[in-house]
PASEBA-1860 file (N, C-alpha, C; in nm, 3 decimals):
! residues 274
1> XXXXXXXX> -4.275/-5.023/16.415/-4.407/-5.078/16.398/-4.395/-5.221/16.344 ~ -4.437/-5.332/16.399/-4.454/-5.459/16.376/-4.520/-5.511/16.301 ~ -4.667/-5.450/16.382/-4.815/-5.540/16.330/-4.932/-5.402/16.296 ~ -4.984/-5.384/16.237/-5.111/-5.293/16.244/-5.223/-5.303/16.195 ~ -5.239/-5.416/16.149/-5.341/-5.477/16.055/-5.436/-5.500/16.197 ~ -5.563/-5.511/16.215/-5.689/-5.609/16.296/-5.763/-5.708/16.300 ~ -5.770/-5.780/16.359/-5.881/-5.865/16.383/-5.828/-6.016/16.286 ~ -5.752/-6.014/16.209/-5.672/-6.118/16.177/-5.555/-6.070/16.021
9> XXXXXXXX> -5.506/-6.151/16.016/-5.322/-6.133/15.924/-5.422/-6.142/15.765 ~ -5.410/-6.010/15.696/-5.417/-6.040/15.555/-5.281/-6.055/15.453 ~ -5.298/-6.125/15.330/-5.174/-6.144/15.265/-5.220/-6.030/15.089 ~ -5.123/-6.048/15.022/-5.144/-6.021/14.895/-5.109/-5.872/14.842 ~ -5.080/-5.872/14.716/-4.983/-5.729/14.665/-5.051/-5.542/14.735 ~ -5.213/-5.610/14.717/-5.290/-5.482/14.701/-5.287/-5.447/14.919 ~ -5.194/-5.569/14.930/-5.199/-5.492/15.132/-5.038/-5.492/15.165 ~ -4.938/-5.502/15.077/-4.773/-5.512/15.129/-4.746/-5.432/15.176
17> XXXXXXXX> -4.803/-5.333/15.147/-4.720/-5.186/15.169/-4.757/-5.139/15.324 ~ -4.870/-5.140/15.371/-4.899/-5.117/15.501/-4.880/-5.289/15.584 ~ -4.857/-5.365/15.528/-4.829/-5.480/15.549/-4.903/-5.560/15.637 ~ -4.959/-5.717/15.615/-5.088/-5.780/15.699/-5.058/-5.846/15.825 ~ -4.964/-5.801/15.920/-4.953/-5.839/16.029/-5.006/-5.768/16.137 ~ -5.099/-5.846/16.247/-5.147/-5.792/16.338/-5.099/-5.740/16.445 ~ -5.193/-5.659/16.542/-5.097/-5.535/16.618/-4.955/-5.603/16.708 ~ -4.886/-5.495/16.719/-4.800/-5.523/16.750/-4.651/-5.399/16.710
25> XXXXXXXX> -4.604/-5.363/16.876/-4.531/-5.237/16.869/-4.437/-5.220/16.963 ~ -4.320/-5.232/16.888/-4.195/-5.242/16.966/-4.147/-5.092/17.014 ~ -4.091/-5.066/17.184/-4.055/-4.961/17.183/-3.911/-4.989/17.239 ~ -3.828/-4.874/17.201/-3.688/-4.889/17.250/-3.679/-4.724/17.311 ~ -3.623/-4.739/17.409/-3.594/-4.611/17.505/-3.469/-4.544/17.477 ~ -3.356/-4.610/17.414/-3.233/-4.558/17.377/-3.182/-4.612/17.263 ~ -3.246/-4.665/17.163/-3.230/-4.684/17.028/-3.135/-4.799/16.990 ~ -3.131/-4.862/17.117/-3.087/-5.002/17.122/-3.207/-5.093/17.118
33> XXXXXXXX> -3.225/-5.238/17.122/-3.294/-5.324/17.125/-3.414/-5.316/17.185 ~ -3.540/-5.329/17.169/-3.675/-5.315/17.246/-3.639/-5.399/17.324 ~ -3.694/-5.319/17.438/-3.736/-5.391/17.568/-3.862/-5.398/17.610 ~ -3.956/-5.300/17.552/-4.124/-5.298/17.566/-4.201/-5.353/17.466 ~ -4.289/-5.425/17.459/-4.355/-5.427/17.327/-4.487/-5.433/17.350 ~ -4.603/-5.364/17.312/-4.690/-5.386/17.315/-4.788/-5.457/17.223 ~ -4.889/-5.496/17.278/-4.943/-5.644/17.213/-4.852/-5.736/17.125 ~ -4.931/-5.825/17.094/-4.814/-5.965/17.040/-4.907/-6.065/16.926
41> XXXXXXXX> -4.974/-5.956/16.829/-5.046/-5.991/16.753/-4.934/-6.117/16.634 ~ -4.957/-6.131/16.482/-4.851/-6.165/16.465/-4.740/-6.129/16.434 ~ -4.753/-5.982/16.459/-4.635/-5.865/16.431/-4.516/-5.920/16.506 ~ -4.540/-5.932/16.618/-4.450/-5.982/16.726/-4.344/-6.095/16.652 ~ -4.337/-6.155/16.586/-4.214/-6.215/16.459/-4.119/-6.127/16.435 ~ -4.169/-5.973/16.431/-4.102/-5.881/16.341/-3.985/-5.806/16.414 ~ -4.012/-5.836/16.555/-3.967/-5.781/16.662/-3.816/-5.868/16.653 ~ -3.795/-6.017/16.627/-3.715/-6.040/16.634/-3.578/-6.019/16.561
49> XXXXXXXX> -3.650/-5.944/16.450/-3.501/-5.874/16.351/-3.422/-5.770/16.440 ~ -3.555/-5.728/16.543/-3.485/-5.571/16.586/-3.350/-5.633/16.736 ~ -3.327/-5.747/16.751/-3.313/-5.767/16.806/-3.111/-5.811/16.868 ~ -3.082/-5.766/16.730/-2.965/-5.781/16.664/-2.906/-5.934/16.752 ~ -2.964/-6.051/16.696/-2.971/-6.129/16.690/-2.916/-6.231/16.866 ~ -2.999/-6.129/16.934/-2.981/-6.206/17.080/-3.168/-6.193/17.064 ~ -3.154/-6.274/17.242/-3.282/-6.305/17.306/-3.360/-6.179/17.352 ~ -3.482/-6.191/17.363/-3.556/-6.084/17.381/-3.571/-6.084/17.523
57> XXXXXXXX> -3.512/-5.975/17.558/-3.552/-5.946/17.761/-3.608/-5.838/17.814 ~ -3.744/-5.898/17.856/-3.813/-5.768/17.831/-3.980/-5.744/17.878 ~ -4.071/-5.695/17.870/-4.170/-5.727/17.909/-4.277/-5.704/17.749 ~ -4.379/-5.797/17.781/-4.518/-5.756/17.671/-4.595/-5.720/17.743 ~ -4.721/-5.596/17.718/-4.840/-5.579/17.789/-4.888/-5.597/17.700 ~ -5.004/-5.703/17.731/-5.110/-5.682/17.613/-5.201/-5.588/17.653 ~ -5.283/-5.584/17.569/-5.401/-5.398/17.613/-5.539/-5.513/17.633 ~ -5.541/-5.622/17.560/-5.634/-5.710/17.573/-5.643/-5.813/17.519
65> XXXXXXXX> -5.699/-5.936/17.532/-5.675/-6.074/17.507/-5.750/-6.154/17.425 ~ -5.825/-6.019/17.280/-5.853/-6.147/17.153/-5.734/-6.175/17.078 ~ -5.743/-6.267/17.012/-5.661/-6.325/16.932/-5.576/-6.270/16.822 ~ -5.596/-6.145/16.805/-5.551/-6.056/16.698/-5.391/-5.969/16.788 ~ -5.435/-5.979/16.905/-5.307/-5.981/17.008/-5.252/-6.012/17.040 ~ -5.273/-6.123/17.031/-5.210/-6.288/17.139/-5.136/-6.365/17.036 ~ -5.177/-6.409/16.942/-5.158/-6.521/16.860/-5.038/-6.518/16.806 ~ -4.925/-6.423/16.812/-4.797/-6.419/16.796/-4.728/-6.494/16.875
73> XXXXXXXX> -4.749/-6.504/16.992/-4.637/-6.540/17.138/-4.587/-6.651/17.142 ~ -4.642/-6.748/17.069/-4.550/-6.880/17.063/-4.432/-6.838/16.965 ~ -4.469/-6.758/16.861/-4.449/-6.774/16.697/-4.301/-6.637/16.753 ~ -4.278/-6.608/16.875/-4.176/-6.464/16.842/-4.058/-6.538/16.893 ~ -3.980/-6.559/16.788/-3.866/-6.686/16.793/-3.747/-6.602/16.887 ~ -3.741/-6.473/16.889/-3.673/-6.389/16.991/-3.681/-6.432/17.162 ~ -3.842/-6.463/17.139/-3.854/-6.509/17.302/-3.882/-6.662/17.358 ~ -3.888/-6.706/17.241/-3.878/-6.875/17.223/-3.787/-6.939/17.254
81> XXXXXXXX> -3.696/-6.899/17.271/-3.536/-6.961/17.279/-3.423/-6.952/17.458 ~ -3.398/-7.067/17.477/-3.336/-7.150/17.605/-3.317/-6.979/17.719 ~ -3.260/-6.844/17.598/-3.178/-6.738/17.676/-3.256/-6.617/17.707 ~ -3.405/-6.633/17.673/-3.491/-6.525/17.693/-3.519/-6.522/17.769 ~ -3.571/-6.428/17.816/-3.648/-6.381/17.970/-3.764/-6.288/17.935 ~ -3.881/-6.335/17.988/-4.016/-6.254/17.896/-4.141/-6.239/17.998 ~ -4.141/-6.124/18.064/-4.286/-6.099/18.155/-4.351/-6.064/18.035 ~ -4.510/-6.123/18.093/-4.588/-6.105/17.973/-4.679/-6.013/18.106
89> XXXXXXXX> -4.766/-5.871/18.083/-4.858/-5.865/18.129/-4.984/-5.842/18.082 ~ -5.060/-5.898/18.114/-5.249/-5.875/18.050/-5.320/-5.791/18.165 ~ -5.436/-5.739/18.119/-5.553/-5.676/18.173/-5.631/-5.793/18.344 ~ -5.586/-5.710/18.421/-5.638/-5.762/18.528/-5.784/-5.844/18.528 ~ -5.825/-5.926/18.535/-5.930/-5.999/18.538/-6.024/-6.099/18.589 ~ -5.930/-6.084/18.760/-6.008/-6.172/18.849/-5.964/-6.314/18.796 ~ -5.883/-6.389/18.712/-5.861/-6.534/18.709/-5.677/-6.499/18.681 ~ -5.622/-6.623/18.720/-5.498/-6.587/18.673/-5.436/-6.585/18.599
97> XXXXXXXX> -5.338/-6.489/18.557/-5.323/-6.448/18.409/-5.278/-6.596/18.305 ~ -5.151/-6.673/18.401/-5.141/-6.802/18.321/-5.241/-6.868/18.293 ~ -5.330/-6.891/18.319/-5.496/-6.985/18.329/-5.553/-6.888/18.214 ~ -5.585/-6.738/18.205/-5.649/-6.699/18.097/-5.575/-6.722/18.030 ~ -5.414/-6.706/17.956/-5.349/-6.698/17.840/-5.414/-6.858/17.773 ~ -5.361/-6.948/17.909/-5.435/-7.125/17.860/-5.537/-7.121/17.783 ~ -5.618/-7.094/17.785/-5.766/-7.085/17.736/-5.780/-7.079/17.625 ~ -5.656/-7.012/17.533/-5.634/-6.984/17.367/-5.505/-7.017/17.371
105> XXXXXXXX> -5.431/-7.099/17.437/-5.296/-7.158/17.408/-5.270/-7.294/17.472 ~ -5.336/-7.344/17.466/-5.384/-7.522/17.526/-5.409/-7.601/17.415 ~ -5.397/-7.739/17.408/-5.444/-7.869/17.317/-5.639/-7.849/17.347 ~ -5.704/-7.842/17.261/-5.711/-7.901/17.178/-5.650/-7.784/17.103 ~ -5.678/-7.657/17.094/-5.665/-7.532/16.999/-5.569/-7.503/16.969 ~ -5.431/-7.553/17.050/-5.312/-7.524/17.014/-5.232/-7.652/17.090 ~ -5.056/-7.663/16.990/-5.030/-7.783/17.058/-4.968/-7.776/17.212 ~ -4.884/-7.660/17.240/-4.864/-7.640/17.344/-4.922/-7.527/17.442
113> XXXXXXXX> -4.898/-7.552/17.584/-4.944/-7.446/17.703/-4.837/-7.322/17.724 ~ -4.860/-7.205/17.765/-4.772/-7.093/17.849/-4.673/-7.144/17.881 ~ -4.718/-7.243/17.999/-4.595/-7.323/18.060/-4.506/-7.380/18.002 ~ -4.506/-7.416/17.834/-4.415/-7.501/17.791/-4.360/-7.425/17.677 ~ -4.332/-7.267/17.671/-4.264/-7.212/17.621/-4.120/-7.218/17.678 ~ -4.004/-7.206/17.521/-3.898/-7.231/17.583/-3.840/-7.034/17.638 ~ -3.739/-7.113/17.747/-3.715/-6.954/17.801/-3.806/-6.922/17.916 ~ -3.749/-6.859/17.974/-3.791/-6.759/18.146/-3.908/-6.691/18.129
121> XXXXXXXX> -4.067/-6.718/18.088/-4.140/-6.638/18.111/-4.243/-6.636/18.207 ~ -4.326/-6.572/18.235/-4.385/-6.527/18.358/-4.485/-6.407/18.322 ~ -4.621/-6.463/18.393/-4.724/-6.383/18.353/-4.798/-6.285/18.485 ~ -4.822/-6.227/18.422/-4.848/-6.095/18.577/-5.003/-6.052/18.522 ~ -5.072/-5.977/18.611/-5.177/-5.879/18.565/-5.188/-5.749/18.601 ~ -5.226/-5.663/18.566/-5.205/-5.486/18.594/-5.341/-5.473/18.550 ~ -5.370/-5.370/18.644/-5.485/-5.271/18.647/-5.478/-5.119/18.610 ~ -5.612/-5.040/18.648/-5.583/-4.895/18.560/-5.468/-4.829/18.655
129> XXXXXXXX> -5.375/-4.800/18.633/-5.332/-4.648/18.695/-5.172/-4.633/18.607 ~ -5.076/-4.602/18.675/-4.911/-4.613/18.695/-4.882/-4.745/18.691 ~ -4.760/-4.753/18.589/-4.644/-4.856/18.643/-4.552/-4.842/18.575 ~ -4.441/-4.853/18.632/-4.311/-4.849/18.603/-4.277/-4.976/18.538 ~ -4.236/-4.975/18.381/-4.213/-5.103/18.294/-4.062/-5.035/18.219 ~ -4.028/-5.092/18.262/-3.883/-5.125/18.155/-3.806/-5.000/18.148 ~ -3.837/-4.872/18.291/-3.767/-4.816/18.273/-3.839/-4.708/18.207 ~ -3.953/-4.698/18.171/-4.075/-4.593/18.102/-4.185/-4.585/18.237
137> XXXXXXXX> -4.251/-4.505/18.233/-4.379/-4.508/18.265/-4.499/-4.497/18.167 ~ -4.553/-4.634/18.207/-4.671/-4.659/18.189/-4.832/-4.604/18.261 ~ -4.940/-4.529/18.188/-5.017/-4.546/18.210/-5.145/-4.618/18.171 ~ -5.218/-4.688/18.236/-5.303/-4.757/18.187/-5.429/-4.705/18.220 ~ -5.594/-4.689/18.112/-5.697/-4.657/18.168/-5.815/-4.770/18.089 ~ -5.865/-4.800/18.119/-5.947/-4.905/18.073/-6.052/-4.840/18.000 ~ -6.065/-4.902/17.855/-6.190/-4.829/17.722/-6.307/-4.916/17.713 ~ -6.381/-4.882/17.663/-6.504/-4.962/17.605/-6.437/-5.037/17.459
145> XXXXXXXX> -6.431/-5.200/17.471/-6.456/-5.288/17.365/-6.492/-5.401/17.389 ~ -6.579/-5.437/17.314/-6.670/-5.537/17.383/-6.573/-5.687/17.351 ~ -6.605/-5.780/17.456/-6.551/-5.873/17.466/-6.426/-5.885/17.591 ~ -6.436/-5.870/17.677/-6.312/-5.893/17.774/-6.241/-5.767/17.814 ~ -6.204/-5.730/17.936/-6.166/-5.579/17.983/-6.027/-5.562/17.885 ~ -6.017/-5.412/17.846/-5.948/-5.377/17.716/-5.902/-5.257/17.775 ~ -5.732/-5.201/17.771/-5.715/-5.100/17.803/-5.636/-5.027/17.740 ~ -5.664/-4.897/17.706/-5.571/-4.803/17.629/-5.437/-4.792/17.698
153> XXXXXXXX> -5.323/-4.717/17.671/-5.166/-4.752/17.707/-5.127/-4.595/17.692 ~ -5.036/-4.545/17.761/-4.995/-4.419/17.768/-4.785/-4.442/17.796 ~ -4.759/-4.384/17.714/-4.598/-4.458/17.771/-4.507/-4.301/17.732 ~ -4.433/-4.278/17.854/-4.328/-4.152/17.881/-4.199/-4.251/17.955 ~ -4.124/-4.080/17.888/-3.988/-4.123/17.960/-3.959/-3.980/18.034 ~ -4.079/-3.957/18.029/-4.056/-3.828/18.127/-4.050/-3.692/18.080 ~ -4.006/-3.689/17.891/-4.002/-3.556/17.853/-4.110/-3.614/17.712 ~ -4.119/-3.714/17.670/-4.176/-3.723/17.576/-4.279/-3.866/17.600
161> XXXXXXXX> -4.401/-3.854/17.511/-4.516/-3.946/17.535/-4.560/-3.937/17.381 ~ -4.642/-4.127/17.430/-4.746/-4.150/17.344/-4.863/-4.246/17.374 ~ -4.958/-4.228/17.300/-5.063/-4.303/17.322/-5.131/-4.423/17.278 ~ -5.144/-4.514/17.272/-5.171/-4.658/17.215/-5.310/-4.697/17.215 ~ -5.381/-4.683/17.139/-5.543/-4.724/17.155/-5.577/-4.770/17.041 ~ -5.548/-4.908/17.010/-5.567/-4.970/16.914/-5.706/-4.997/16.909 ~ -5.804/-5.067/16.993/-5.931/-5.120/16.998/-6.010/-5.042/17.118 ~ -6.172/-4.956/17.048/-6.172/-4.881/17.148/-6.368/-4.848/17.085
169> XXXXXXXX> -6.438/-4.895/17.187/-6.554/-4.847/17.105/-6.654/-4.705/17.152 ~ -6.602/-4.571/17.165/-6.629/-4.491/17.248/-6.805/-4.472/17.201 ~ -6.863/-4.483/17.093/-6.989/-4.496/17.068/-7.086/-4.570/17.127 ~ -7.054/-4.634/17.235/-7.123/-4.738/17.315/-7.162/-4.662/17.489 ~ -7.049/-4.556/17.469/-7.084/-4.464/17.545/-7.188/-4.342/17.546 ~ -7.239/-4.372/17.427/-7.352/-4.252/17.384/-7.290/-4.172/17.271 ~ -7.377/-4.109/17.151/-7.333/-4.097/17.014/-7.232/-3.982/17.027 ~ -7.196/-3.868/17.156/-7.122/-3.814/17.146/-7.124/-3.640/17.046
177> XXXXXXXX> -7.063/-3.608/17.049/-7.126/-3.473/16.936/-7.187/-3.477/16.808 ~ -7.039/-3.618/16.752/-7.090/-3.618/16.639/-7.114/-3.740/16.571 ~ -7.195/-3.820/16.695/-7.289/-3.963/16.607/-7.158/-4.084/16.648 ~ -6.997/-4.043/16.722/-6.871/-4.151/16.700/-6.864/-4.172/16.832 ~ -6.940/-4.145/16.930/-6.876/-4.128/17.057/-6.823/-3.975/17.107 ~ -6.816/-3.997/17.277/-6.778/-3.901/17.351/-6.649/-3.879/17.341 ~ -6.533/-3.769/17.392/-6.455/-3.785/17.418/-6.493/-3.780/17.560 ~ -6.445/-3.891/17.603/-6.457/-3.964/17.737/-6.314/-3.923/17.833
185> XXXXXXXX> -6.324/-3.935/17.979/-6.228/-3.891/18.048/-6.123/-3.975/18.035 ~ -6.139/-4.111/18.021/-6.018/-4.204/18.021/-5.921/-4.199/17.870 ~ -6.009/-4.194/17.787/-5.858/-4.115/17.648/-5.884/-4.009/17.649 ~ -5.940/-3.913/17.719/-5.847/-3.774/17.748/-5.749/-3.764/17.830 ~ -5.766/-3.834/17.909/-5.610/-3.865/18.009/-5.504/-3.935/17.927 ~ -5.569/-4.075/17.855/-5.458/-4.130/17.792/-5.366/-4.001/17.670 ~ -5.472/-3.930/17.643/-5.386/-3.835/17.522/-5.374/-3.737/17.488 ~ -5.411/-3.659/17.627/-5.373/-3.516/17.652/-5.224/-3.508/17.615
193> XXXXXXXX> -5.218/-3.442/17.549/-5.071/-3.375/17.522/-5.000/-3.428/17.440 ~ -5.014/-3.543/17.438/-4.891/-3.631/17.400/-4.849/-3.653/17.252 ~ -4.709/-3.650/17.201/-4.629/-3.596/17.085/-4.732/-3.685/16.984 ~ -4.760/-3.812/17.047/-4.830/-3.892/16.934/-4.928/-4.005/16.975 ~ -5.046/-3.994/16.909/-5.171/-4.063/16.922/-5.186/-4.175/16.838 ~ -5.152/-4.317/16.864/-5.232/-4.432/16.829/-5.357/-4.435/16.840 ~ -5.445/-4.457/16.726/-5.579/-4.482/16.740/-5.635/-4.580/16.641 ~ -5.730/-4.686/16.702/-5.780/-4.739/16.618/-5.834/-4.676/16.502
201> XXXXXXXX> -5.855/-4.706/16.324/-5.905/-4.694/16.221/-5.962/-4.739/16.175 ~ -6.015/-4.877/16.244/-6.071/-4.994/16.158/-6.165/-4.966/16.051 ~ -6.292/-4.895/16.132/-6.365/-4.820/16.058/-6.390/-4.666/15.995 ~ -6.475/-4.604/15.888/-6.503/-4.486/15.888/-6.611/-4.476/15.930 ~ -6.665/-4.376/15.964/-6.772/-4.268/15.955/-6.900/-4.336/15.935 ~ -6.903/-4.356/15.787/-6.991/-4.403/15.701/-7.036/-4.549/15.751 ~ -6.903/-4.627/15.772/-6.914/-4.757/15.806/-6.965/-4.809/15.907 ~ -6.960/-4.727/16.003/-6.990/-4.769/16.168/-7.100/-4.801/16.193
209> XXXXXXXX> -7.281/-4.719/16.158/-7.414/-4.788/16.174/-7.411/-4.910/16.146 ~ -7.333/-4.952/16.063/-7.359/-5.118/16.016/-7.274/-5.217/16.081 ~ -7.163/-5.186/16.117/-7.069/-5.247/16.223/-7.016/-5.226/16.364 ~ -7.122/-5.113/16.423/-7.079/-5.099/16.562/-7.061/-5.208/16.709 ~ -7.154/-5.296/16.656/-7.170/-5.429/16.717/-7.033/-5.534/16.733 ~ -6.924/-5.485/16.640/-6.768/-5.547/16.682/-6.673/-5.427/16.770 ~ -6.709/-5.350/16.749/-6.617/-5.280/16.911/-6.489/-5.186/16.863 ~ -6.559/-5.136/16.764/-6.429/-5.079/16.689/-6.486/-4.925/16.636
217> XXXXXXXX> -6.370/-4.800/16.658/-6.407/-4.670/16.614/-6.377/-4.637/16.499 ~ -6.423/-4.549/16.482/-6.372/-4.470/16.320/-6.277/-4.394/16.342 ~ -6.231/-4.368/16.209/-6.104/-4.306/16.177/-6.121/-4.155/16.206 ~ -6.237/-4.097/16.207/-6.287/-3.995/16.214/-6.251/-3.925/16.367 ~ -6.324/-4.058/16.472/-6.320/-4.066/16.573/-6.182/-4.021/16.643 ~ -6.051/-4.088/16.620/-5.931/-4.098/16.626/-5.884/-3.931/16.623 ~ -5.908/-3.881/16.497/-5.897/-3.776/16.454/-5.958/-3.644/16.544 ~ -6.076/-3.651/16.599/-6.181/-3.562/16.684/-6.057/-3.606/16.818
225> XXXXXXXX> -6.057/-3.701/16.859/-5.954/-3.731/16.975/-5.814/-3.676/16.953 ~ -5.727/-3.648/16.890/-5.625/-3.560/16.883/-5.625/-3.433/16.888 ~ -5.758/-3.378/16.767/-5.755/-3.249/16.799/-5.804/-3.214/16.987 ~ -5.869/-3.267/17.012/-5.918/-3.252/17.158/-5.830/-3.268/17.248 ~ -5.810/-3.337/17.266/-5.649/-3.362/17.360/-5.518/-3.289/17.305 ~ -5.509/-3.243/17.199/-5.360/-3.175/17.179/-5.295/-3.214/17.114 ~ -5.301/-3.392/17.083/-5.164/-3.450/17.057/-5.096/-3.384/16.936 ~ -4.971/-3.414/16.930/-4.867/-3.375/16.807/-4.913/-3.416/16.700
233> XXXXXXXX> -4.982/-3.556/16.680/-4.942/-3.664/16.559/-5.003/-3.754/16.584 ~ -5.084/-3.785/16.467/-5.173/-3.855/16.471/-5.145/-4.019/16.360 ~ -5.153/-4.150/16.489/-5.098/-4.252/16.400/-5.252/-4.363/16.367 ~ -5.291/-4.354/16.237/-5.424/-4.466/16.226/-5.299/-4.573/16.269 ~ -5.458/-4.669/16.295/-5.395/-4.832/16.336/-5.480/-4.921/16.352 ~ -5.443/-5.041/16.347/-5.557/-5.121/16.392/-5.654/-5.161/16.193 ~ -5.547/-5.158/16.153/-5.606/-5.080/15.977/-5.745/-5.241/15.970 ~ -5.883/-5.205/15.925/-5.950/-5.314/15.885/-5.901/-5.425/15.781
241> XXXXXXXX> -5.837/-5.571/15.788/-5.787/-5.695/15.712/-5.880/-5.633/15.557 ~ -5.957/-5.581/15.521/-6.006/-5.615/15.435/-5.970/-5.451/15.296 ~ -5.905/-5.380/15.413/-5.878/-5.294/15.322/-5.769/-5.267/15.295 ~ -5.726/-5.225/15.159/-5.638/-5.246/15.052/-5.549/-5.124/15.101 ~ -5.414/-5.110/15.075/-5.295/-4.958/15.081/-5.363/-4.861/15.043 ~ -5.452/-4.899/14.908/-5.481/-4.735/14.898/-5.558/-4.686/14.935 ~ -5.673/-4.801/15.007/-5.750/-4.727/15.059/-5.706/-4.665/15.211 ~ -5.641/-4.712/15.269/-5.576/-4.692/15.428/-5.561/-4.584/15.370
249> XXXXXXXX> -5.458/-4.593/15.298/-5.391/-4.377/15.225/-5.502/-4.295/15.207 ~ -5.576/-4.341/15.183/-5.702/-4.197/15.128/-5.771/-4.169/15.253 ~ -5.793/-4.283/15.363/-5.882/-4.226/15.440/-5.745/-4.134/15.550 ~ -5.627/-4.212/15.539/-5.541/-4.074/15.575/-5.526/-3.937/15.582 ~ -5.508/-3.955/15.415/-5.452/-3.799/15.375/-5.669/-3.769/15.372 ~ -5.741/-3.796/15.416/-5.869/-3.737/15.429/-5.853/-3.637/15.584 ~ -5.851/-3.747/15.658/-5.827/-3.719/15.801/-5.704/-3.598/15.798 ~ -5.587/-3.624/15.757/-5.474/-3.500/15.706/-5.586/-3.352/15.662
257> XXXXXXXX> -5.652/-3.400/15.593/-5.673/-3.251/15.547/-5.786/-3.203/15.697 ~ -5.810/-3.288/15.748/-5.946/-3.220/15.826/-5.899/-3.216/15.980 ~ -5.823/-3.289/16.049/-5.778/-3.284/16.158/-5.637/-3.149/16.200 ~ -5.566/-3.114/16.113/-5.533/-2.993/16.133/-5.369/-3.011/16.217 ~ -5.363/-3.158/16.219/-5.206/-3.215/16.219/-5.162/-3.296/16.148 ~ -5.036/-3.352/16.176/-4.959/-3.486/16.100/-5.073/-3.584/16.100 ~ -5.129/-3.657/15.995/-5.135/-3.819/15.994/-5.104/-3.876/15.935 ~ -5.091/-3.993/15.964/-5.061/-4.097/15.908/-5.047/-4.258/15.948
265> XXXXXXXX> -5.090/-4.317/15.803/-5.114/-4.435/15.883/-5.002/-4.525/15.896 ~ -5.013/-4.618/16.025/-4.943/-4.704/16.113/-4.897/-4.833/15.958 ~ -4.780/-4.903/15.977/-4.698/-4.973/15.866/-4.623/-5.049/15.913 ~ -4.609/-5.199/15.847/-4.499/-5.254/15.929/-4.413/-5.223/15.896 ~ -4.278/-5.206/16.006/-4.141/-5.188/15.983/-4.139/-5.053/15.957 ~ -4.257/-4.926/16.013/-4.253/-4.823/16.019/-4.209/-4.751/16.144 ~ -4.080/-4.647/16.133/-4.017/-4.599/16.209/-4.070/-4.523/16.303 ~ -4.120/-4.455/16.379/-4.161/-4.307/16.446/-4.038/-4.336/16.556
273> XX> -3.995/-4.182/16.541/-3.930/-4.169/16.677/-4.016/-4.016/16.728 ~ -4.049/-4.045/16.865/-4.143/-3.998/16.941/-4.051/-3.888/16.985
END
């Protein structure tokens, strides 16, 4: 785990421990060096320790293209350098993917373009279904969050899976059983079964009437979605910048007592092996 913080990098004693870097999640298929990483918040820095000190070769998908995702990719000194090689892919979107990345990585807003990263990279776009990345299969299904098409992530190696749904506003789909949203067909596909469930946390329960308007579920929500789908293990993520370790822990071990599996919340430089 890289990044798990949202919506931007907090600093200071009372957030170290779950640590204030944004999303961002390295996977390795044989316990050598990542070759997958998903999103490239500013977690994506963190990636370069794992890297035992070569270039990063490999692909990024982002799930979607605010800034709490993106804003790493100049800054991941792993893929910065003369010997890297780096497909980046984003959410299909009718313009091309180098031209959208521009848009938040251009002068005036930034000093350099895509194009003038150092190292072999190359930008692609993917849509919902299958794809074969790095040697995993990928599935992709597209969620409700407002602002720009956003898609949940499903990743196997054939005997084991997990699910990635950092930003996800299923309440926009109608209040659902219980006031959080439906469980909807597209993260029941993304997380039927699977050993372990990423889910956004940003918000609780309580919190959501007053903030549903940014595109983000409750922790609650996350929780109703595991038990429903099956999964093994349940990972919060996506933790809200403004809340403190202990509070991330309590609404945890809350969710722990009521969801009826493992949780726990997402950390940088936190291990899971799937």
């Amino acid at each position: 785990m890289c990044g798990a913080r949202g919506s931007i990098p907090c600093a200071g004693r009372a957030f170290a421990g779950i640590g204030g870097d944004t999303s961002c999640v390295a996977v390795s298929a044989n316990g050598g060096p990542p070759a997958l990483v998903l999103d490239a918040g500013s977690g994506v820095r963190n990636v370069s320790a794992l890297l035992d000190g070569g270039p990063f070769e490999g692909t990024i998908v982002l799930s979607h293209l605010h800034w709490d995702h993106t804003q790493g990719l100049p800054f991941f000194a792993g893929a910065t350098r003369p010997d890297a090689g780096v497909r980046v892919l984003l959410p299909e979107q009718g313009v091309p993917p180098a031209e959208l990345m521009a848009r938040c990585m251009s002068p005036p807003h930034f000093p350099i373009r895509p194009d003038e990263l150092e190292g072999a990279w190359s930008f692609g776009a993917y849509g919902e279904g299958r794809m074969e990345v790095e040697g995993l299969e990928v599935l992709a299904r597209e969620v409700p969050h407002k602002g720009g098409r956003t898609m949940g992530i499903r990743v196997s190696d054939g005997k084991r899976s997990f699910a990635y749904i950092p930003d996800h506003a299923p309440h926009t789909l109608g209040p659902g059983p219980d006031g959080l949203g439906p469980l909807h067909p597209a993260v029941m596909e993304l997380a039927e079964g699977v050993d372990l469930l990423m889910h956004g946390a940003h918000y609780t329960a309580e919190e959501l009437p007053a903030v549903a308007r940014f595109g983000h579920a409750a922790a609650e929500y996350g929780a109703a979605l595991a038990r429903g789908a099956g999964a093994g293990r349940l990972l919060t993520f996506h933790h809200n910048p403004s809340r403190t370790d202990e509070a991330v822990e309590a609404i945890a071990a809350r969710l722990r007592r009521d969801a009826g599996i493992p949780v726990e919340p997402a950390a940088t430089g936190l291990v899971v092996e799937v």
